[in-house]
C-alpha positions as CSV (number, residue, x, y, z in Angstrom):
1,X,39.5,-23.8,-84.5
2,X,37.1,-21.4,-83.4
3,X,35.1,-20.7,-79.9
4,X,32.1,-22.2,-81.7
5,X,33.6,-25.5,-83.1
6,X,35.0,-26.1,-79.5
7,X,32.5,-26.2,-77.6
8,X,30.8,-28.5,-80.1
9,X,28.9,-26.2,-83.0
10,X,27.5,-23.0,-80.9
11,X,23.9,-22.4,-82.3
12,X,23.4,-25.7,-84.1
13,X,24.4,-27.6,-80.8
14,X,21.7,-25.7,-78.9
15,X,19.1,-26.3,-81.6
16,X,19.9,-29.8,-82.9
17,X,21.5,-30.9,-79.5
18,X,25.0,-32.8,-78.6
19,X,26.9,-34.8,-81.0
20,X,25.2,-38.3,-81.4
21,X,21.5,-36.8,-79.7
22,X,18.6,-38.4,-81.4
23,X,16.4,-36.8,-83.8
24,X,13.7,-36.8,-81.2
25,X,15.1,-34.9,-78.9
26,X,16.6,-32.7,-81.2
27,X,13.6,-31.5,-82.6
28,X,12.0,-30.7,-78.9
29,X,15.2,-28.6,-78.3
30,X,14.0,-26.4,-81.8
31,X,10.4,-26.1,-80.9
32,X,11.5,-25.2,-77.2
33,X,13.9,-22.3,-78.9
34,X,11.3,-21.2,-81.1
35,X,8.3,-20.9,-78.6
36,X,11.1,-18.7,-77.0
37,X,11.6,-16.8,-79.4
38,X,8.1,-16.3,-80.7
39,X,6.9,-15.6,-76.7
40,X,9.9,-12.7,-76.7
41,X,8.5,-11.1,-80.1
42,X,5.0,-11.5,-78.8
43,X,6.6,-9.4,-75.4
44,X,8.5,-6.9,-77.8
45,X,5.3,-6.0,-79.4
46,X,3.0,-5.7,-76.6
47,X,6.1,-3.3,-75.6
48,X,5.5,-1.3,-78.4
49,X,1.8,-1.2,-78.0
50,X,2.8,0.3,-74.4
51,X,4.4,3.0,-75.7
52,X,2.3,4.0,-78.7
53,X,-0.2,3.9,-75.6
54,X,1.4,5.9,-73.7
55,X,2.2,8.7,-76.4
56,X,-1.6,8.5,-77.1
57,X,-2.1,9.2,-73.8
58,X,0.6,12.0,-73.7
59,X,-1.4,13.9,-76.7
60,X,-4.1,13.9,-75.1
61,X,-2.6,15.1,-72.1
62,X,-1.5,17.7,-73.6
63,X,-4.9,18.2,-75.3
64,X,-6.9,18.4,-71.7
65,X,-4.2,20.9,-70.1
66,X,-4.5,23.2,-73.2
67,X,-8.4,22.3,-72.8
68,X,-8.4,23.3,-68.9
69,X,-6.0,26.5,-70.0
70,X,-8.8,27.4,-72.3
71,X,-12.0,26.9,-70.1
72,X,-9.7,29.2,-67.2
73,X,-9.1,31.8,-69.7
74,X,-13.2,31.8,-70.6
75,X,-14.1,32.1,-67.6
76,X,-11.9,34.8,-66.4
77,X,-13.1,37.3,-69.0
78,X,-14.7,40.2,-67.7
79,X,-17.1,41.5,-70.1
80,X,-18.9,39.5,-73.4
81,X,-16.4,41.4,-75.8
82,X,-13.9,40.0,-74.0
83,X,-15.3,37.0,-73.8
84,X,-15.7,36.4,-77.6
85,X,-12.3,37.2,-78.3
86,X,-11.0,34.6,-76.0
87,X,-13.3,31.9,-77.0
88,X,-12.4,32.3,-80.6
89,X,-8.5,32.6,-80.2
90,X,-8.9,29.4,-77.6
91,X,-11.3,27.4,-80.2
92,X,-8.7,28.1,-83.4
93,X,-5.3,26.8,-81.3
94,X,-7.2,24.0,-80.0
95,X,-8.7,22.9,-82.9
96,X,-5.8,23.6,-85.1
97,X,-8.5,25.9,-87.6
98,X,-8.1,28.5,-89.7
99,X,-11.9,29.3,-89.7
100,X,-14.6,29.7,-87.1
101,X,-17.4,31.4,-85.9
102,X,-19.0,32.0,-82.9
103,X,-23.1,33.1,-83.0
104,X,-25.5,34.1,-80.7
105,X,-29.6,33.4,-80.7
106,X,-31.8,35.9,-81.1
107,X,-35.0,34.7,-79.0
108,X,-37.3,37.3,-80.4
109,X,-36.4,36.3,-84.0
110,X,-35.2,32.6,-83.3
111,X,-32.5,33.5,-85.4
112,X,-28.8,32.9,-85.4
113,X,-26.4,36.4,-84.9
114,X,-23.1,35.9,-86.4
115,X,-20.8,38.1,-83.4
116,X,-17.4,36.8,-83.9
117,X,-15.6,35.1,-87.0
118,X,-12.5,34.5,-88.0
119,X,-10.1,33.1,-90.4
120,X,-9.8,33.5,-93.9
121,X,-12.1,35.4,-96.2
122,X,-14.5,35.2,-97.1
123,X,-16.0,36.0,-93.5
124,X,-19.5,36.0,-92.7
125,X,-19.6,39.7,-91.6
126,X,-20.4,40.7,-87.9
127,X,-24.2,41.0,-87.2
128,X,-25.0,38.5,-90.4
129,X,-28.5,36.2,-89.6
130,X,-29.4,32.8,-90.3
131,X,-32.7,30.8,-89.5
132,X,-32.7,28.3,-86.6
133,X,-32.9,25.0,-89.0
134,X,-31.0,26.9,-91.6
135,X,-27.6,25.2,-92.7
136,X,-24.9,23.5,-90.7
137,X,-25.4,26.1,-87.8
138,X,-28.7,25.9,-88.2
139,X,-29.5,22.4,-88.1
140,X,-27.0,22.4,-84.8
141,X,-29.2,24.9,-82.9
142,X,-32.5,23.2,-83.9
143,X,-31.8,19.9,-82.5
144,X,-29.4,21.2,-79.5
145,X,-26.8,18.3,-80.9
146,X,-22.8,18.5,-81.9
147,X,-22.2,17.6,-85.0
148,X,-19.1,16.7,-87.1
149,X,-19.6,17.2,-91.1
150,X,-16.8,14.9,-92.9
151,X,-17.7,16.4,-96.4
152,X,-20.6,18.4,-96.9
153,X,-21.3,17.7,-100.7
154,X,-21.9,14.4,-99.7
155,X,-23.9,14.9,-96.4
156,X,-27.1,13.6,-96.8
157,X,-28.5,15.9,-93.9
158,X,-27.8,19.0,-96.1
159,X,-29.6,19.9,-99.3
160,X,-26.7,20.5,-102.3
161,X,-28.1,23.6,-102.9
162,X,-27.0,25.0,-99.2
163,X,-23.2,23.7,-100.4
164,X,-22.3,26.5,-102.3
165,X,-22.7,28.7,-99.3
166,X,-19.5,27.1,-97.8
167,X,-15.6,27.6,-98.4
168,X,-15.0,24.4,-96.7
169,X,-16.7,20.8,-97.2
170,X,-15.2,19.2,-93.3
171,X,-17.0,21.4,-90.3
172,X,-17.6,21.1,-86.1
173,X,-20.0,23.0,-84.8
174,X,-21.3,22.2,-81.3
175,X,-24.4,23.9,-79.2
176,X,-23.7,26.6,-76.9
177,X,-26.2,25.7,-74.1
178,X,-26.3,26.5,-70.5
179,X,-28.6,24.5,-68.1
180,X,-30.4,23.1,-71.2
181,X,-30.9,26.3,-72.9
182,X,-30.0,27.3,-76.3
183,X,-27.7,30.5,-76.6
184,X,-25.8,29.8,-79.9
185,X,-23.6,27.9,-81.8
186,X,-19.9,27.1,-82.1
187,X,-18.4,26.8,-85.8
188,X,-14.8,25.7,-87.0
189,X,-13.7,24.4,-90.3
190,X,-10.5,23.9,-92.7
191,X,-8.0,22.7,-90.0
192,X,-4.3,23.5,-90.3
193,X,-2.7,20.6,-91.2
194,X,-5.2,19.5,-93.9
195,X,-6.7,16.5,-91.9
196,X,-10.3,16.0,-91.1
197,X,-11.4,16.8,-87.8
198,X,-12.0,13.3,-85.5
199,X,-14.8,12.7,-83.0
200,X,-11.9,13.7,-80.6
201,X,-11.7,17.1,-81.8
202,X,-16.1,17.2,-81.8
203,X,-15.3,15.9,-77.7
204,X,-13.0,19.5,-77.4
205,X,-15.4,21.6,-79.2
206,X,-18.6,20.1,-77.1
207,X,-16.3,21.0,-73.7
208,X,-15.2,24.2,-75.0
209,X,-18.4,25.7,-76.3
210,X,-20.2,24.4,-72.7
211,X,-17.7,26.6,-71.1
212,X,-17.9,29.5,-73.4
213,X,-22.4,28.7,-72.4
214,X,-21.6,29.1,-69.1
215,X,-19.6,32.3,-69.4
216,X,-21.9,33.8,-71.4
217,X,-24.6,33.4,-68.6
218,X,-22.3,34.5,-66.0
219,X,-21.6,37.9,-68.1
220,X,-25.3,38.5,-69.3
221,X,-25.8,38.5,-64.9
222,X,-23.0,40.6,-64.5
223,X,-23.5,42.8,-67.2
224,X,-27.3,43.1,-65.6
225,X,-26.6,43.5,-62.3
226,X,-24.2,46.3,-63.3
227,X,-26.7,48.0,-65.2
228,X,-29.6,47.3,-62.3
229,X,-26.8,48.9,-59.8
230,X,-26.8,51.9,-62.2
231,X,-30.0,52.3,-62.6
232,X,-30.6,51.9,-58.6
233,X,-28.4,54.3,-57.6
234,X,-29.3,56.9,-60.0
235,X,-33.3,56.4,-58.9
236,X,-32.6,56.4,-55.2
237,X,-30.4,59.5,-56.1
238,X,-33.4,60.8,-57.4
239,X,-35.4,60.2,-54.9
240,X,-33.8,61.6,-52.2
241,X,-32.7,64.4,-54.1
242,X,-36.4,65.8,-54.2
243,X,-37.5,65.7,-50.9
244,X,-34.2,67.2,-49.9
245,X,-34.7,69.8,-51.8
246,X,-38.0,70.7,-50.6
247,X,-37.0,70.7,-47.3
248,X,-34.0,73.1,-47.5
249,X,-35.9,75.6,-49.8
250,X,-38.2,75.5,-46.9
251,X,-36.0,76.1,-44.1
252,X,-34.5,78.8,-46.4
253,X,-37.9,80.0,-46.3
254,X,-38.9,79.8,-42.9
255,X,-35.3,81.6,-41.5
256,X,-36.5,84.6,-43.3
257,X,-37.7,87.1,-41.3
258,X,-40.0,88.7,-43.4
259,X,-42.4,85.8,-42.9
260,X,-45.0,86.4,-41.0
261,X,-45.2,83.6,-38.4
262,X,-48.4,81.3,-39.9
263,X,-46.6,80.8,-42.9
264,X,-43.3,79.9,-41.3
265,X,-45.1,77.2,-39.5
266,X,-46.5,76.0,-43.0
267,X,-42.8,76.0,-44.1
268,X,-42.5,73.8,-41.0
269,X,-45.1,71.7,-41.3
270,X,-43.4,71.0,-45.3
271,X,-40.2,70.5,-44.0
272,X,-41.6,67.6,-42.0
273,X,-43.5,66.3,-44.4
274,X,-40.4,66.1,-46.8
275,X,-38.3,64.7,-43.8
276,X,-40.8,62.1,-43.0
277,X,-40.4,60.8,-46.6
278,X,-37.0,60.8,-46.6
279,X,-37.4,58.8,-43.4
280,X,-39.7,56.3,-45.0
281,X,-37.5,55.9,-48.2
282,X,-34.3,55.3,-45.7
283,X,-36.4,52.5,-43.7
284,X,-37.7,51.0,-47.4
285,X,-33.6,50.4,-48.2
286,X,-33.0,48.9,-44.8
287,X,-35.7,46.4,-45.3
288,X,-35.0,45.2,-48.9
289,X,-31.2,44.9,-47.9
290,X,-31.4,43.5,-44.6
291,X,-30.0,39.9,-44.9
292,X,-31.2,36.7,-43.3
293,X,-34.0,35.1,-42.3
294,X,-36.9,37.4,-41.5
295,X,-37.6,35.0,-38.1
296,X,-37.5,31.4,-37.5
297,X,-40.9,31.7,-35.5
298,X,-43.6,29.4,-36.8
299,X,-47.1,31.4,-37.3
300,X,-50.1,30.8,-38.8
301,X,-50.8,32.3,-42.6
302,X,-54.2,32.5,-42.0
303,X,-53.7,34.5,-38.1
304,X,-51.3,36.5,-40.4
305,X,-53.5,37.5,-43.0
306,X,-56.7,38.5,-40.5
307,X,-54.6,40.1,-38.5
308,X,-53.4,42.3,-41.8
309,X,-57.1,42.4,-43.1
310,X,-58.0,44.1,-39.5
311,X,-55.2,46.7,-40.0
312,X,-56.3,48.0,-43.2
313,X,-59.8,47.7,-42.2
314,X,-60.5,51.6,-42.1
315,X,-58.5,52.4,-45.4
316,X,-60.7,49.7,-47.1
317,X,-64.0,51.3,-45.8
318,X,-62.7,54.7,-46.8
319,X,-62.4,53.4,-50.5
320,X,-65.8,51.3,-50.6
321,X,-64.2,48.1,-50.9
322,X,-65.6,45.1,-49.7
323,X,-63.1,42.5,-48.1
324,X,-63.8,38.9,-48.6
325,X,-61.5,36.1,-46.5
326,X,-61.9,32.9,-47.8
327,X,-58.8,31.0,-45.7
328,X,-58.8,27.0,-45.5
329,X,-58.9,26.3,-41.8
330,X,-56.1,23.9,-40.0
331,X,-53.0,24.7,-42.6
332,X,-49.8,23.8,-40.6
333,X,-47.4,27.0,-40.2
334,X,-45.0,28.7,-42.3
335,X,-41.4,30.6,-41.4
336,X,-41.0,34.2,-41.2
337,X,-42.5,35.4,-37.7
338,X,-44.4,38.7,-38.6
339,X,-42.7,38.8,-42.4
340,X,-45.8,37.4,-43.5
341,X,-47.8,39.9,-41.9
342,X,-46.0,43.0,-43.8
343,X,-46.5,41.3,-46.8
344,X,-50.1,40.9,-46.8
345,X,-50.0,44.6,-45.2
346,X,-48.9,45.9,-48.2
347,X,-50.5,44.1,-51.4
348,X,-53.7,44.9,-49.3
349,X,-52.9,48.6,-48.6
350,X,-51.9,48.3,-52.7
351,X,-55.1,46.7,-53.9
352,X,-57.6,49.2,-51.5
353,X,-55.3,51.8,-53.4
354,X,-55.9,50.4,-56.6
355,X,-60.1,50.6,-55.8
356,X,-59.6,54.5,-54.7
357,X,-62.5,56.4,-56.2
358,X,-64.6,53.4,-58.0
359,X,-65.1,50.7,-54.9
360,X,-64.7,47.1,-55.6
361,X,-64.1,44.2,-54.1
362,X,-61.2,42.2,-52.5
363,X,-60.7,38.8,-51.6
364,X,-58.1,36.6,-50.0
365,X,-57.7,32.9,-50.0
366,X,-55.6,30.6,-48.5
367,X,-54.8,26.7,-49.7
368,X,-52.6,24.0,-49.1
369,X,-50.9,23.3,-52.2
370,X,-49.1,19.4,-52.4
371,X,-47.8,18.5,-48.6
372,X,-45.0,20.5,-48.2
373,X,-46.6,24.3,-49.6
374,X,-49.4,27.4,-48.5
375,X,-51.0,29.2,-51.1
376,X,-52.5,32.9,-50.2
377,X,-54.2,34.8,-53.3
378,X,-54.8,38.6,-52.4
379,X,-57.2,39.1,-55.7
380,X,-59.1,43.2,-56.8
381,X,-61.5,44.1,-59.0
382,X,-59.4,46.9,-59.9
383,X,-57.9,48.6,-63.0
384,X,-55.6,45.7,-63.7
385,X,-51.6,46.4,-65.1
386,X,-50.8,46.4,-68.6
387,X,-48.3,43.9,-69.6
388,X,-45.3,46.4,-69.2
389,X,-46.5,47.5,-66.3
390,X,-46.5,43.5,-64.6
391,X,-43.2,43.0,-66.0
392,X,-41.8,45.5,-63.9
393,X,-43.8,45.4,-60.9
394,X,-41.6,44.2,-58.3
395,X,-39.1,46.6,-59.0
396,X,-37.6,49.1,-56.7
397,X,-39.1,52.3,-57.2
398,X,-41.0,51.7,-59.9
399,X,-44.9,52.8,-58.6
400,X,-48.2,53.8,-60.7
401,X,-49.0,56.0,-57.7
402,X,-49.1,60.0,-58.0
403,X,-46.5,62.2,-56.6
404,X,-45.8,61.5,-53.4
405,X,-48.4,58.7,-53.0
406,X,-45.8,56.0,-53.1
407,X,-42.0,55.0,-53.2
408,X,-42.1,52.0,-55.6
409,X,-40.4,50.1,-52.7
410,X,-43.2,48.1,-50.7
411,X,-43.9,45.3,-53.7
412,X,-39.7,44.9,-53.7
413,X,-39.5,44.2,-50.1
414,X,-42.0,41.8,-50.4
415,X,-40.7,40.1,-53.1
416,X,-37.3,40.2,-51.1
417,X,-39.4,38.8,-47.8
418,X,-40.9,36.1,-49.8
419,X,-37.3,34.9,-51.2
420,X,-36.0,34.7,-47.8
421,X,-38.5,32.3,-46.1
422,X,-38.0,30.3,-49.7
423,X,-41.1,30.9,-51.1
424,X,-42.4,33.2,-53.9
425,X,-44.5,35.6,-55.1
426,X,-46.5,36.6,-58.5
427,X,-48.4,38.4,-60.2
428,X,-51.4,38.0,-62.7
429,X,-53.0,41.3,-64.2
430,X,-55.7,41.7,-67.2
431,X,-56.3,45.4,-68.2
432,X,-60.0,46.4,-66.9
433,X,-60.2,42.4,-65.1
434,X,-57.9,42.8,-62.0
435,X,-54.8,41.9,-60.0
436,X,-54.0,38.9,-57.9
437,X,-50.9,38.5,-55.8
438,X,-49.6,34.9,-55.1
439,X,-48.1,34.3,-52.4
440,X,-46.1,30.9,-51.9
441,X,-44.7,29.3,-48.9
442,X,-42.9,26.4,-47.5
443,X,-44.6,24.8,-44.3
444,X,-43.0,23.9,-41.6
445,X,-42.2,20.5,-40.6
446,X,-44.0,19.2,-37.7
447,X,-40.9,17.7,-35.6
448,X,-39.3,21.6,-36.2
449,X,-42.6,22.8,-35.1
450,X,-42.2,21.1,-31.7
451,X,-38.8,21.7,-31.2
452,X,-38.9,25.2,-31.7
453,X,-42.6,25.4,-28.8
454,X,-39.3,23.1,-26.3
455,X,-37.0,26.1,-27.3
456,X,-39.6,28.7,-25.9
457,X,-40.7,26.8,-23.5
């Protein structure tokens, strides 16, 4: 007999009950059993739901580490060639494409500037143009969205005429902006495995291309700066190389003894001359890059401005300009101790300058602006700046003064004054109409008012 039998029928003694058990209570016993059983399924396939779960998760994982790897790599490039070439090696592994491309906009054209592509041919070659609104690209860079193209015959968004243009019917291409603002587009089509890219893969592309934005901007600076730094040192280089040069042929000069002693102290009097401009180019470099806060004294723009006005009073009577101060009486105070003064010093002495031989007249106002701002307009009846002459007006060295009439550097340290009490300054020229300076300022608070008059008291 077997273990079953003995212990009276195994399975069917559990389901239909003991020997002699009604039919009743036999048939709770199954539906018990199978409730049981059915509960334990139910558990085994939430169990399985778990783990698909958790692979999904896994994957994508894996996705975001190979995602963060990518952005690092991006943003560690050095230069925009590099750049490039990392974005598009990142963008095809992550992808899983065999074709891409990465293009840039062309503001003055509003076109798009193929600068990168890869894959296989054929290739759209390097420098190759398309119209903002223009195709998949262009339809990305016109409304600033991602977008994922299933099958391009059948896109509606398309016309089928634009079709032909394409190797590949299933596309991503996502914006490249940075702060809002357009600098290309991302493209990427005919994936590896033969699938069609998912909105997951449009989620990657939109992270990816945001960092490759942000790089871009972050090398354009660089790259810049680099180029500003160049240029800086080669023009102070310049300028100190002249006056140096003057004074040692001078001193050259006046050690000869030959010279009869008047014209040795002209030599003198030139080496001075070249000294004290050396001096005064030295001084213009340790104001525009002395750091910090000009002064955390309160003043008064409008006591600044007079006080400026009454400086340059002789220099405007010498060029027949008449001064005009039309200053909006109890504004609260600004920042910046005397930095205001020195910057209405100089687009004064500029604008009386500017009037040299023809007269004119020169006016300065002062407004509050909102709660919280001061407004000071130093305005001339002068020549006026042509438009490529305002685009570069604040920079260092850079003067439309004759030899040895100016540095270029006084409109730079104001500009680099003005930044540091958070303010700013600009400029609005018409050829034959003018200049006015704008000067913009933060006021102070009232309770940092008092607290600073406690301090000095």
């Amino acid at each position: 007999m077997s273990s079953e039998t003995s212990h009276g029928g195994g399975y069917d003694a559990l389901v239909l009950g003991p020997p002699g058990a009604s039919s009743k209570w036999r048939g709770l016993e199954r539906r018990v059993l199978l409730n049981k059983i059915e509960s334990l399924e139910h558990r085994a396939r939430r169990l399985e739901d778990v783990e698909r779960r958790l692979r999904e998760l896994s994957g994508e994982l894996q996705v975001l580490r190979r995602l963060r790897e990518a952005t690092e790599a991006i943003h560690e490039s050095e230069n925009r060639g590099q750049l490039l070439e990392v974005a598009a090696s990142r963008a095809a592994a992550l992808l899983g494409a065999r074709s891409g491309s990465l293009q840039l906009l062309d503001r003055q054209t509003n076109e798009l500037v193929v600068v990168r592509a890869w894959g296989r041919p054929p290739l759209p070659p390097t420098g190759a143009r398309q119209a903002v609104g223009s195709g998949v690209a262009g339809y990305v860079a016109y409304h600033c969205e991602p977008l994922l193209v299933g099958d391009i015959a059948s896109d509606g968004r398309f016309p089928p005429r634009e079709t032909s243009r394409y190797v590949a019917g299933a596309f991503l291409s996502v914006p490249l902006q940075n702060d809002g603002e357009l600098q290309g587009v991302l493209n990427v089509s005919d994936r590896h495995d033969g699938r069609a890219f998912e909105h997951s893969d449009l989620r990657v592309a939109v992270a990816l291309g945001q960092a490759v934005a942000s790089s871009l901007e972050r090398v354009r600076r660089l790259e810049a700066t680099d180029e500003f730094r160049r240029q800086f040192v080669a023009k102070v280089a310049h300028e100190l190389r002249n006056p140096l040069d003057g004074v040692m042929r001078f001193i050259n000069l006046t050690l000869s003894d030959h010279h009869p002693a008047e014209r040795r102290r002209r030599y003198l009097l030139a080496s001075k001359q070249g000294l004290e401009r050396l001096s005064g180019i030295v001084e213009g470099l340790a104001g525009l890059g002395r750091q910090g806060l000009p002064s955390q004294e309160p003043v008064d723009a409008n006591e600044m401005a007079r006080q400026a006005v009454l400086l340059q009073e002789g220099k405007a009577r010498e060029r027949g300009v008449e001064v005009e101060l039309d200053l909006e009486e109890g504004l609260p105070p600004v920042l910046g101790g005397q930095a205001l003064f020195q910057v209405f010093t100089n687009l004064i002495s500029n604008a009386c300058d500017a009037m040299e031989g023809r007269g004119g007249h020169l006016k300065i106002t002062s407004r509050r602006q909102g709660w919280n701002k001061i407004v000071v307009r130093v305005s001339d009846t002068g020549p006026g700046m042509p438009p490529e002459v305002v685009e570069r007006v604040f920079l260092p060295f850079f003067t439309t003064k004759g030899p040895g009439k100016g540095m270029g550097l006084g409109l730079a340290v104001c500009r680099e004054l003005v930044g540091r009490l958070c303010g700013r300054i600009e400029v609005d020229s018409v050829p034959g109409q003018g200049t006015t300076f704008t000067v913009t300022v933060p006021c102070v608070p009232a309770r940092e008012v008092a607290t600073h008059q406690e301090t000095e008291g």
